[in-house]
Steps between C-alpha positions, in 0.01 A plus 500: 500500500366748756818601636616705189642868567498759201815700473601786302835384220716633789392337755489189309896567397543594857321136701751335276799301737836680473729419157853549463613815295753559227689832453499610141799680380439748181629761284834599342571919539196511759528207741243346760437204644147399655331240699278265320221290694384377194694302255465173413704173418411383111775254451812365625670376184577744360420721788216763393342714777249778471418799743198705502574901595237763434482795301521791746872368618806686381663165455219376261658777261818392487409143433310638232828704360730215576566171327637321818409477894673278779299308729651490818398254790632668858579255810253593793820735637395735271166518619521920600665600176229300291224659725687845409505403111138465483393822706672747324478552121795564321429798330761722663633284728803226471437221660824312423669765787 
């Protein structure tokens, strides 16, 4: 195939077509809730779902010092406030106001 383009992991993530996102709600005295791109559907019956957050987020912390997380699937009318989840972290900053 002579048509084949090398791209960096980025811009292989990034050439991929738009997915929907899922806001991820954490934490019990600290609270956040973040914007997931990637999660995945395992099964229906009974409904398991995974999600895939990095190290470096604040949020990845509290998933690691909490037993339970919601999963949270907004209607398109919430496109601004999900856009808002996922640019600012949630160290310091309450994103339920």
């Amino acid at each position: 195939m002579d048509d084949k383009v090398d791209l960096d992991h980025m811009g292989a993530v990034m050439s991929l077509p738009p997915a929907p996102v899922v806001l991820v709600g954490v934490g019990d005295r600290e609270e956040n809730i973040i914007t997931v791109g990637m999660f995945n559907v395992f099964s229906v019956r009974p409904p398991i779902l995974g999600i895939a957050v990095t190290t470096a987020r604040h949020s990845y912390k509290l998933l690691e010092e909490n037993d339970e997380f919601t999963i949270n699937i907004p209607g398109k009318e919430l496109v601004e406030k999900v856009i808002a989840c996922g640019e600012k972290s949630g160290a310091g900053t309450d994103k339920f106001k």
